[in-house]
MOPAC internal coordinates of N, CA, C and O (Angstrom, degrees):
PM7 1SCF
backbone

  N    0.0000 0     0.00 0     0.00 0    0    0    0
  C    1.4363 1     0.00 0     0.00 0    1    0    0
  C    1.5108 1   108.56 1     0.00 0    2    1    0
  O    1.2310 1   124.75 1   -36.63 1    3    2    1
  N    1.5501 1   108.49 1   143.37 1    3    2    1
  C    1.6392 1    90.25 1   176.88 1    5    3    2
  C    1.5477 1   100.31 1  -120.00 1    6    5    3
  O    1.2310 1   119.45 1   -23.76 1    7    6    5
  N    1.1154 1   118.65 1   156.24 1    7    6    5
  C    1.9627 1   142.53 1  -167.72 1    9    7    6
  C    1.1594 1   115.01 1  -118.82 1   10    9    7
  O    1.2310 1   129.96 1   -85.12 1   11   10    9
  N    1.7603 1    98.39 1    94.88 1   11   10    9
  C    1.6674 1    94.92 1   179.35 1   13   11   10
  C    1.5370 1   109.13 1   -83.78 1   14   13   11
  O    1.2310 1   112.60 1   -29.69 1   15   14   13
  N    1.1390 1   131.57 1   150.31 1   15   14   13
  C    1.4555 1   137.68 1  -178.56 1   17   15   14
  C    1.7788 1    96.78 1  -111.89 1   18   17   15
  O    1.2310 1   136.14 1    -2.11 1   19   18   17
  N    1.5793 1    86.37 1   177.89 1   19   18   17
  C    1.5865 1    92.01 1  -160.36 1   21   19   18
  C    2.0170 1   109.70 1   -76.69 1   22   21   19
  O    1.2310 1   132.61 1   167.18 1   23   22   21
  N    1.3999 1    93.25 1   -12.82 1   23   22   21
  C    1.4836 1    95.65 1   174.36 1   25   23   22
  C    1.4433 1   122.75 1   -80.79 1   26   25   23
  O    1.2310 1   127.28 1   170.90 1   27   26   25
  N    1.0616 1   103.60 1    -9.10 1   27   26   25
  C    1.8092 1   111.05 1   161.42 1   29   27   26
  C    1.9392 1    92.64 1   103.47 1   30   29   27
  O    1.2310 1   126.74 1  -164.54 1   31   30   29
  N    1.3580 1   104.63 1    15.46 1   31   30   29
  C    1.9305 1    87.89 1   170.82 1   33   31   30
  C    1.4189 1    90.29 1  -105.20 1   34   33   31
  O    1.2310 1   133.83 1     7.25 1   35   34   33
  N    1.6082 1    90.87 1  -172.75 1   35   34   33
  C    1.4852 1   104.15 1  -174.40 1   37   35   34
  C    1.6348 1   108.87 1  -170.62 1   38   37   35
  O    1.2310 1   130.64 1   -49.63 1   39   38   37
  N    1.2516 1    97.08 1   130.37 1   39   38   37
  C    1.8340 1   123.87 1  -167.82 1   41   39   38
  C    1.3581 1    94.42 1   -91.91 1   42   41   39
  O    1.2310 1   117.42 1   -22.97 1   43   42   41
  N    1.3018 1   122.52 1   157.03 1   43   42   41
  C    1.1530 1   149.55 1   137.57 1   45   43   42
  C    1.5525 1   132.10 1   -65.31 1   46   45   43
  O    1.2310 1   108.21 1   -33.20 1   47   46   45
  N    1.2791 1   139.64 1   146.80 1   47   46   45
  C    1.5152 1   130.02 1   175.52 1   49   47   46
  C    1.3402 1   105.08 1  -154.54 1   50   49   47
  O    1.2310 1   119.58 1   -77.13 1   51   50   49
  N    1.3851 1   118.40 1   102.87 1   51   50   49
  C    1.3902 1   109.22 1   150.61 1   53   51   50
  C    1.5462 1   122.92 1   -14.57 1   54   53   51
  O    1.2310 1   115.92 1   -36.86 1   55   54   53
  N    1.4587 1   125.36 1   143.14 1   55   54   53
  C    1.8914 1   123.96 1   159.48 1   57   55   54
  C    0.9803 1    95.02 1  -142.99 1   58   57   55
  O    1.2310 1   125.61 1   -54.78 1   59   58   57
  N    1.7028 1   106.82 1   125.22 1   59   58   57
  C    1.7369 1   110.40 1   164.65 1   61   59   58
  C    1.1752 1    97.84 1  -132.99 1   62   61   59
  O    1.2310 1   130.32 1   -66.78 1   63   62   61
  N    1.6184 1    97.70 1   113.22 1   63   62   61
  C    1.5093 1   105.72 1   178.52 1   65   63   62
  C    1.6325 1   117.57 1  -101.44 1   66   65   63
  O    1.2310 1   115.37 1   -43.54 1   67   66   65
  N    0.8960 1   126.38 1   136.46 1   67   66   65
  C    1.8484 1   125.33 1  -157.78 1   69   67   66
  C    1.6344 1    90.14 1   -88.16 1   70   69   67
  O    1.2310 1   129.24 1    -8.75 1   71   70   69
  N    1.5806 1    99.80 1   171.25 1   71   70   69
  C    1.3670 1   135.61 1  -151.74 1   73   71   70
  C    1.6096 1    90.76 1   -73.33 1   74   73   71
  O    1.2310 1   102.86 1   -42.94 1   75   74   73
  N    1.6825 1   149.04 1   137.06 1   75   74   73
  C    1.1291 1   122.46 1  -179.32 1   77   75   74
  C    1.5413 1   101.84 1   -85.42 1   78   77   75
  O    1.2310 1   121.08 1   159.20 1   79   78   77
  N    1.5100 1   115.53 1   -20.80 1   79   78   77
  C    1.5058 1   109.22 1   169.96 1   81   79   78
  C    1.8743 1   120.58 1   -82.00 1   82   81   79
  O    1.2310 1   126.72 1  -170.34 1   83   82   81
  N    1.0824 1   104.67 1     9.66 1   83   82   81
  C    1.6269 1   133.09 1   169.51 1   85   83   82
  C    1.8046 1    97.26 1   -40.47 1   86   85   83
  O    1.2310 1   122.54 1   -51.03 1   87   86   85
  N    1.1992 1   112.73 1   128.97 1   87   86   85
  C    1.6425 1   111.17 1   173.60 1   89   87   86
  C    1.3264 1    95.52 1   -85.45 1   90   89   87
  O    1.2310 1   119.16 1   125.27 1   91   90   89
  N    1.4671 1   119.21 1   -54.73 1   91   90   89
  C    1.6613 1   129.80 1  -157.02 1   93   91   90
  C    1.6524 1    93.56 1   -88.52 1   94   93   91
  O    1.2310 1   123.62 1   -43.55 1   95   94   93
  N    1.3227 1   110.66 1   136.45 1   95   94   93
  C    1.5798 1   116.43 1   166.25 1   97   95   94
  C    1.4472 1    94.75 1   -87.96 1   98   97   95
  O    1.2310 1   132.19 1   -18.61 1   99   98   97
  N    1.2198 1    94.07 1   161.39 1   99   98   97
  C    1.8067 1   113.94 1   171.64 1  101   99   98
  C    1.1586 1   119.37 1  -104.21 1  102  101   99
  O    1.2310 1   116.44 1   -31.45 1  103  102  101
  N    1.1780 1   124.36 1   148.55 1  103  102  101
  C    1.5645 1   126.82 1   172.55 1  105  103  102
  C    1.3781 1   121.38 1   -38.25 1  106  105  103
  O    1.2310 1   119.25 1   -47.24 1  107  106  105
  N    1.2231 1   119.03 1   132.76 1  107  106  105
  C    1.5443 1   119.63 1   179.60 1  109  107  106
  C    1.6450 1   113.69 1    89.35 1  110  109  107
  O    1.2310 1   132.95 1   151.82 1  111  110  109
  N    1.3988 1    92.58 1   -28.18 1  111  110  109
  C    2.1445 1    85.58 1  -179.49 1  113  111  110
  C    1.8079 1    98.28 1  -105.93 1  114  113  111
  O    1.2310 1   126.20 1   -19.31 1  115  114  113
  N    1.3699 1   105.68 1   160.69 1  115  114  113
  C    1.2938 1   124.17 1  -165.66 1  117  115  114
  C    1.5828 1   109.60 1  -132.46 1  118  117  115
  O    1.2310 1   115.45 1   -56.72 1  119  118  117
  N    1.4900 1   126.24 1   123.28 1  119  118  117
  C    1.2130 1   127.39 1   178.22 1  121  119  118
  C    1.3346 1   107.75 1   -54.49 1  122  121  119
  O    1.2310 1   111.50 1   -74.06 1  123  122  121
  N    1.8665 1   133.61 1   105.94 1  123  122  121
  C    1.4251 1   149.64 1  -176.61 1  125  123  122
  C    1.8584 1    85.69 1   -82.11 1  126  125  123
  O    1.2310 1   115.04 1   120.20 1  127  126  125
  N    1.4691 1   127.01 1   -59.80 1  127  126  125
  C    1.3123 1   122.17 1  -158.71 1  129  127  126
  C    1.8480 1   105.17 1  -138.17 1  130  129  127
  O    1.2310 1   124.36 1   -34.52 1  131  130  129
  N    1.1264 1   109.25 1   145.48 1  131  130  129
  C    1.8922 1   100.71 1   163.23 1  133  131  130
  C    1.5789 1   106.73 1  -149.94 1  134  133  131
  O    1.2310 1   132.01 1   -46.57 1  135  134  133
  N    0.9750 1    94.41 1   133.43 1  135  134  133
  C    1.8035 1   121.79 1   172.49 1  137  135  134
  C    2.0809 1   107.77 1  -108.58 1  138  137  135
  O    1.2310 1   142.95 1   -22.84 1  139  138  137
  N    1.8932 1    73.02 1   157.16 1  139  138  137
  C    1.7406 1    74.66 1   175.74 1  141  139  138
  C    1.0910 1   128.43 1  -125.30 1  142  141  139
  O    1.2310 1   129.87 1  -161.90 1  143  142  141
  N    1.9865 1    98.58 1    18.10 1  143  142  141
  C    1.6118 1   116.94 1  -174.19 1  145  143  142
  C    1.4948 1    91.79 1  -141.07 1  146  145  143
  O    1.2310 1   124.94 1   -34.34 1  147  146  145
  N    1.3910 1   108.11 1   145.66 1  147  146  145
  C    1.4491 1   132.87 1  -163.73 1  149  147  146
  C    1.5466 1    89.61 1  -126.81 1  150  149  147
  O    1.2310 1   121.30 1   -31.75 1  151  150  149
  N    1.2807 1   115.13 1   148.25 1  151  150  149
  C    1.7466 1   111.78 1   179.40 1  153  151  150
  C    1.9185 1    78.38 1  -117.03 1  154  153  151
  O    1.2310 1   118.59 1   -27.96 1  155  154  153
  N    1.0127 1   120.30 1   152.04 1  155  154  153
  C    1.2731 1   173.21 1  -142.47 1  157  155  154
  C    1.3580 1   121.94 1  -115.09 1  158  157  155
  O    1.2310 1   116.44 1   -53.99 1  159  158  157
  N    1.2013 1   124.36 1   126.01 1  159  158  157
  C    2.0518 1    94.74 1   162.64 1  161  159  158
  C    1.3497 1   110.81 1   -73.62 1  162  161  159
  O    1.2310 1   130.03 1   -24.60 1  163  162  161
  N    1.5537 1    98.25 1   155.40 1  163  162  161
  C    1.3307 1   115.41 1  -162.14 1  165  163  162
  C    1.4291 1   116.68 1    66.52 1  166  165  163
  O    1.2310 1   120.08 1  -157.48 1  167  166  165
  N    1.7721 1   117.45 1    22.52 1  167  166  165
  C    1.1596 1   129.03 1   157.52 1  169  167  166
  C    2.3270 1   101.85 1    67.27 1  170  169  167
  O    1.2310 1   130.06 1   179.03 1  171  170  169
  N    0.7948 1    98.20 1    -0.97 1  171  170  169
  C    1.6279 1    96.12 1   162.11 1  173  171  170
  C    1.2626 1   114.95 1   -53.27 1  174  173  171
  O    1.2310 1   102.69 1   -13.42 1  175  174  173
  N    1.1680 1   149.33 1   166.58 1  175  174  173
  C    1.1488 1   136.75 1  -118.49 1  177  175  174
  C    1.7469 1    89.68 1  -176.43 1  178  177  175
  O    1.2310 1   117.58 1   -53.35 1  179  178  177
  N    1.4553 1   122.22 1   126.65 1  179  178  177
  C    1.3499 1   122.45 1  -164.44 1  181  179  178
  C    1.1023 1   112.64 1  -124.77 1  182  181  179
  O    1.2310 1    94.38 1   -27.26 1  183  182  181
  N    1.5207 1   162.07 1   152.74 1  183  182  181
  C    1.3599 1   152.19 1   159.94 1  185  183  182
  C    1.1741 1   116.48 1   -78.43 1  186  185  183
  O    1.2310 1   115.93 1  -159.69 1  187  186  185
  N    1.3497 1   125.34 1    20.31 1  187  186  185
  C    1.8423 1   126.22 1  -164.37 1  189  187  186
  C    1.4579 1    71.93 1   -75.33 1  190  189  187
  O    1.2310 1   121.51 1     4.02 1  191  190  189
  N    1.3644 1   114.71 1  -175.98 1  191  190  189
  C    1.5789 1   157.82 1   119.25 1  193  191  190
  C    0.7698 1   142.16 1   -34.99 1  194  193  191
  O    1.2310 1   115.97 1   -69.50 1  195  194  193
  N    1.5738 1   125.27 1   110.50 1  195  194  193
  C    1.8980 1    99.99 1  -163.03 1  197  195  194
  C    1.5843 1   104.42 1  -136.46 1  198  197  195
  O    1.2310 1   104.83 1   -42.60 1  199  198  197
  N    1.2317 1   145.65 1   137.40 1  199  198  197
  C    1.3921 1   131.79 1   177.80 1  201  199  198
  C    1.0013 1   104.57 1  -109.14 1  202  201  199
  O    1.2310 1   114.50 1     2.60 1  203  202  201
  N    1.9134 1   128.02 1  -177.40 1  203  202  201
  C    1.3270 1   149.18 1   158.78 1  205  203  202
  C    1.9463 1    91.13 1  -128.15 1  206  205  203
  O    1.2310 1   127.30 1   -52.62 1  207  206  205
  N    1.2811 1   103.56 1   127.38 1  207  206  205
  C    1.8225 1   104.67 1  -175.29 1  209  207  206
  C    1.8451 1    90.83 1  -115.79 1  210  209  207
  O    1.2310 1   138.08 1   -24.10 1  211  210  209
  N    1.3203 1    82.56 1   155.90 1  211  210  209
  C    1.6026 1   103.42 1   174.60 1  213  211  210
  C    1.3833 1    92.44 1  -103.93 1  214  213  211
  O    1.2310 1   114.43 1   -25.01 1  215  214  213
  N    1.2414 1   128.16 1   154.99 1  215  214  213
  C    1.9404 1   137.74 1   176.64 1  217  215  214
  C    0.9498 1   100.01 1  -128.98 1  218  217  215
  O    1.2310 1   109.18 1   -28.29 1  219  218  217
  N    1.3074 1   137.88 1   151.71 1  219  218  217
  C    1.6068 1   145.16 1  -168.58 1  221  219  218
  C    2.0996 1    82.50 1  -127.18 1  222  221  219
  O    1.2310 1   121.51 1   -45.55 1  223  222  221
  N    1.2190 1   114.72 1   134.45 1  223  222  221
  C    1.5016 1   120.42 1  -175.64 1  225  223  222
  C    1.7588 1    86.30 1  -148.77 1  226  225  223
  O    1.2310 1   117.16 1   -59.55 1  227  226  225
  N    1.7395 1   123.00 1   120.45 1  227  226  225
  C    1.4240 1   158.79 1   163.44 1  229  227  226
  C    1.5095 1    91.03 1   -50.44 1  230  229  227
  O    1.2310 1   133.48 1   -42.09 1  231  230  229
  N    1.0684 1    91.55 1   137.91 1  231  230  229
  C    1.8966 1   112.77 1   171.23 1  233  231  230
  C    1.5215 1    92.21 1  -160.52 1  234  233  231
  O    1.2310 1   125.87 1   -32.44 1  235  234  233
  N    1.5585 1   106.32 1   147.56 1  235  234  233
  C    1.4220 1   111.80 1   163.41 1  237  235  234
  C    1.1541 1   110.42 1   -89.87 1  238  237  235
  O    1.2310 1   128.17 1   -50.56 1  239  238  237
  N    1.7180 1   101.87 1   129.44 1  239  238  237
  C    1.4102 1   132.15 1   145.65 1  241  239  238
  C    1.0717 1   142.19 1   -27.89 1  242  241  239
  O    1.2310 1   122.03 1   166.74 1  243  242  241
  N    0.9649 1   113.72 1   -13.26 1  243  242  241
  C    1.5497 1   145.71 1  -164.35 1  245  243  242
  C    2.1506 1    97.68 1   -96.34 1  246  245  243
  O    1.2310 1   125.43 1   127.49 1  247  246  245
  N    1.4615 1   107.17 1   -52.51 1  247  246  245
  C    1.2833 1   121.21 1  -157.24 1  249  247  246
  C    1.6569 1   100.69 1  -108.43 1  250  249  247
  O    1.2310 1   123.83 1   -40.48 1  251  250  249
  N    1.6647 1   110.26 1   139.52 1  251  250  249
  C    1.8273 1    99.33 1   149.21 1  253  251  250
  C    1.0686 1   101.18 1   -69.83 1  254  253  251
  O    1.2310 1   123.81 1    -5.79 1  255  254  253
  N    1.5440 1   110.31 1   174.21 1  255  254  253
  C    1.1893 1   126.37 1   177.32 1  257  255  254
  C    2.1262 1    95.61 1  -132.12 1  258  257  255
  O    1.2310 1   130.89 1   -45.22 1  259  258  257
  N    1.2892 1    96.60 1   134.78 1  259  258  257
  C    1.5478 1    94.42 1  -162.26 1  261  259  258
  C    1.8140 1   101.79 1  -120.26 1  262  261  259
  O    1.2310 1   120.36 1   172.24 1  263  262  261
  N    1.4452 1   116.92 1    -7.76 1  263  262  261
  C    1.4379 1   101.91 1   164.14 1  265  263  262
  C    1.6031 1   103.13 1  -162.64 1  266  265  263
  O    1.2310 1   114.46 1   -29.03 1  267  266  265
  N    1.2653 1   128.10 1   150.97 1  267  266  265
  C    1.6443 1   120.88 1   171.99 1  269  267  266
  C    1.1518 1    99.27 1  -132.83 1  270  269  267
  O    1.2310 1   128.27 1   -42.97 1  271  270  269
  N    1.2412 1   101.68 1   137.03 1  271  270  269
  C    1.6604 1   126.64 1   179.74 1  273  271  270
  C    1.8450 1   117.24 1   -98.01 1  274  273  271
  O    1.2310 1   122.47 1   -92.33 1  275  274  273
  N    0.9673 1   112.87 1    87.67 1  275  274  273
  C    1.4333 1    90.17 1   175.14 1  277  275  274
  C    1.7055 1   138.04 1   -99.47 1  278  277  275
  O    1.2310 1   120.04 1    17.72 1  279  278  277
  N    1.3557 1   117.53 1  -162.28 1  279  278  277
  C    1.3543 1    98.16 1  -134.88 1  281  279  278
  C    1.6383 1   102.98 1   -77.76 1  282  281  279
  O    1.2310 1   118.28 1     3.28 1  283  282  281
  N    1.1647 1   120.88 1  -176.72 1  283  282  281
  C    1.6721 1   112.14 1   172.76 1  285  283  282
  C    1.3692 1   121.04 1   -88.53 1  286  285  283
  O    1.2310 1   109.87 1    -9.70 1  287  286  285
  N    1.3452 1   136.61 1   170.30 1  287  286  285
  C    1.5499 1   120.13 1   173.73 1  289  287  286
  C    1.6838 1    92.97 1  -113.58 1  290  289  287
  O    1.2310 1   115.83 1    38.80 1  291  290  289
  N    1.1839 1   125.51 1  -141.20 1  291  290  289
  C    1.4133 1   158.88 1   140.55 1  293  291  290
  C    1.3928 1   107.08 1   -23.71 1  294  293  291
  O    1.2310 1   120.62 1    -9.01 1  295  294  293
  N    1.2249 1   116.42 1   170.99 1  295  294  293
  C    1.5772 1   114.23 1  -171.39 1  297  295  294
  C    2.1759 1    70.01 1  -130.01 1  298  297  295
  O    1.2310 1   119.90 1   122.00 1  299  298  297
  N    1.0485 1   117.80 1   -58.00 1  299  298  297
  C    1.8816 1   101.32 1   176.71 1  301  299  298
  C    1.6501 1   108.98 1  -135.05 1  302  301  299
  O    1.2310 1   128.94 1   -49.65 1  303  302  301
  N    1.3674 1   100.38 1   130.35 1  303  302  301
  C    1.3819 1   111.10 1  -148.11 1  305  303  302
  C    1.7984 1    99.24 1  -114.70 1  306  305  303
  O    1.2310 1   116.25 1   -22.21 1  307  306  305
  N    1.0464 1   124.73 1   157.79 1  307  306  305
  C    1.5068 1   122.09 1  -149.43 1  309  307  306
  C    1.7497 1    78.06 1  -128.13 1  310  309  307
  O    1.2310 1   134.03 1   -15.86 1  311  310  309
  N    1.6709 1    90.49 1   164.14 1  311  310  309
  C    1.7030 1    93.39 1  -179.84 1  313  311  310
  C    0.8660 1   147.88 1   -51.16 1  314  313  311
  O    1.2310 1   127.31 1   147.42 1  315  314  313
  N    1.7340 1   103.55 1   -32.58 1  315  314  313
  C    1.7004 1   111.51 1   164.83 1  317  315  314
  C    1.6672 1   112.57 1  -103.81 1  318  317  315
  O    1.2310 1   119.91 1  -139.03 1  319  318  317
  N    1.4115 1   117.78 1    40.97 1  319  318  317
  C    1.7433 1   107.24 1   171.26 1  321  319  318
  C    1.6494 1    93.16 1   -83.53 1  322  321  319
  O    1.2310 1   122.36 1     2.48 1  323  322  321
  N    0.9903 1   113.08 1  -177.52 1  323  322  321
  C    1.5374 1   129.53 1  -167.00 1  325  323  322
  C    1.5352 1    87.45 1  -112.60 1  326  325  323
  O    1.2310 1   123.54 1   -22.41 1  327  326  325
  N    1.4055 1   110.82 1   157.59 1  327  326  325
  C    1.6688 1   109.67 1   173.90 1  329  327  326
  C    1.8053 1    78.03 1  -166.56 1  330  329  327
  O    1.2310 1   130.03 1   -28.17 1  331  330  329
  N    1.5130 1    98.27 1   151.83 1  331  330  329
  C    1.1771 1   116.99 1   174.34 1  333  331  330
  C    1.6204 1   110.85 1   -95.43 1  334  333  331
  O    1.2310 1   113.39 1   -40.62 1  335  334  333
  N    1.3761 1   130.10 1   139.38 1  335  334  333
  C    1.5538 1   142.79 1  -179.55 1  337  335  334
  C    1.4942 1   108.71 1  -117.76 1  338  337  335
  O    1.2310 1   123.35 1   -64.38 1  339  338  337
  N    1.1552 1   111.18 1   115.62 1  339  338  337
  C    1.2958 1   108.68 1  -179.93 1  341  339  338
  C    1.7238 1   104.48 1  -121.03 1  342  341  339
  O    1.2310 1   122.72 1   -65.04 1  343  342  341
  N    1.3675 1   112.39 1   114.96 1  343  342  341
  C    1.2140 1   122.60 1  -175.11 1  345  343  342
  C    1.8451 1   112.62 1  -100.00 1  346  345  343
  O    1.2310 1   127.13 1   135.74 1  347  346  345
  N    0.9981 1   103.89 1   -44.26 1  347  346  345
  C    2.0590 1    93.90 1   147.52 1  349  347  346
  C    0.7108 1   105.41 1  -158.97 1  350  349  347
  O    1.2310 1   127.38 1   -11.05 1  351  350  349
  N    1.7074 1   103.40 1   168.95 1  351  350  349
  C    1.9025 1   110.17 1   159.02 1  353  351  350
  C    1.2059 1   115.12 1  -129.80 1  354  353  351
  O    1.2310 1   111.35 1    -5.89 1  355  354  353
  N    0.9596 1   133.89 1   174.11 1  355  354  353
  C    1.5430 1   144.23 1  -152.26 1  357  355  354
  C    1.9128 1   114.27 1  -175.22 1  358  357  355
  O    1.2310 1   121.97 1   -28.35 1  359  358  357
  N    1.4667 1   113.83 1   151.65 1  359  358  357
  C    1.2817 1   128.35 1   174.26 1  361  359  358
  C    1.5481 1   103.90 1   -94.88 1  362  361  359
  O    1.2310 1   133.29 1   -21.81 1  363  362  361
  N    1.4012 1    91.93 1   158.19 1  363  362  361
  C    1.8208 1    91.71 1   155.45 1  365  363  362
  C    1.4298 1   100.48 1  -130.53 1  366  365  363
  O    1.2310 1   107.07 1  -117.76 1  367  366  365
  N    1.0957 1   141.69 1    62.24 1  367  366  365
  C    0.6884 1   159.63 1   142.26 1  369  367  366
  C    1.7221 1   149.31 1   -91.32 1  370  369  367
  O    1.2310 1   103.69 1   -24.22 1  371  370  369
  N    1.7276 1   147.63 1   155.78 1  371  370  369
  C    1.0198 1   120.82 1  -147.25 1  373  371  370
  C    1.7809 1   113.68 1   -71.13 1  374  373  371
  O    1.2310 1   127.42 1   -16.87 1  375  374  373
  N    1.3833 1   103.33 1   163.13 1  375  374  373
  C    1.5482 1    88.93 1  -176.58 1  377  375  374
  C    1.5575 1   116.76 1   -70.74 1  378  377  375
  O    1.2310 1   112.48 1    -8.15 1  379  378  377
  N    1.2605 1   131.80 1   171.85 1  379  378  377
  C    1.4175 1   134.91 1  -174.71 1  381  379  378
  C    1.2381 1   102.17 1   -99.64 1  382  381  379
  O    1.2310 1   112.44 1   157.51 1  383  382  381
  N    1.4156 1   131.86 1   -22.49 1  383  382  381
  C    1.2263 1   116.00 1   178.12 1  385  383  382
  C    1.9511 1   124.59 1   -80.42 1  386  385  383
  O    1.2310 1   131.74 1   163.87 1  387  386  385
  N    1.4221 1    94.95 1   -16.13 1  387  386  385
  C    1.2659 1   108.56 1   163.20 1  389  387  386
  C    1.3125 1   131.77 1   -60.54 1  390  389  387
  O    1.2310 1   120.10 1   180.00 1  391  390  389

């Protein structure tokens, strides 16, 4: 993914986001949600394992960061390609309105 900051540069960052049917988490990501039914095509309903992970992604401290672009997938992607979902993002960092 790359991180433009408010000065108009822009970093690069690795993202490796794990399998959501992944048993083992990976370093750096954190179980956000877990279920114990997977729906299926044709909506069948599975007992695998399924997560939603939080990713921790480095930005300098030093800089805001004012937009992130991430990477592209496929232009048409078949049922089992992998595609990344990003449902939010957020800083931990101080607030801006302060």
């Amino acid at each position: 993914m790359t991180i433009t900051y408010t000065d108009g540069t822009t970093a690069s960052s690795p993202v490796t986001v794990p399998d959501w049917a992944s048993s083992t988490v990976p370093q750096k990501a954190v179980v956000a949600a877990h279920g114990d039914r997977v729906n299926g095509s044709g909506r069948a309903q599975s007992t695998r394992v399924a997560n939603l992970y939080s990713v921790a992604v480095d930005v300098d401290p030093h800089r805001q960061p004012a937009s992130v672009t991430l990477p592209t997938g496929p232009r048409y992607m078949g049922a089992k390609s992998p595609a990344l979902h990003v449902f939010a993002l957020a800083t931990d960092g101080p607030d801006s309105a302060s």
